[in-house]
C-alpha positions, -999 to +999 in steps of 0.1 A: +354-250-122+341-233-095+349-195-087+366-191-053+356-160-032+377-135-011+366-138+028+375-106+042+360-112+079+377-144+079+411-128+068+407-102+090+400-128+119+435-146+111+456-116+108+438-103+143+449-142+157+485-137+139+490-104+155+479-117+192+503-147+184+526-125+176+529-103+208+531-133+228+563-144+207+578-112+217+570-114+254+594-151+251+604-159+221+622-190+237+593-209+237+589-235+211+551-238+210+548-205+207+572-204+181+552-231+161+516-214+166+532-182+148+542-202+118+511-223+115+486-188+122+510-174+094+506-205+071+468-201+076+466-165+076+490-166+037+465-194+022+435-174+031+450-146+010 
């Protein structure tokens, strides 16, 4: 079995690409691909964790 390791640069990376994501879902939150790159940044962001 091999011993997975914790990234932190790469989790920080994907919670700094959630966050920019994130403000653009504010700015129009009507916007469907927007809407879908916020839950597939979160989905990423949650399985690096």
């Amino acid at each position: 079995m091999r011993e997975e390791t914790f990234n932190i640069l790469a989790f920080e990376n994907a919670v700094t690409r959630l966050k920019a994501v994130l403000v653009r879902y504010a700015k129009d939150n009507k916007d469907e691909c927007i809407r879908d790159a916020v839950v597939h940044r979160f989905e990423f962001t949650y399985l690096l964790h």
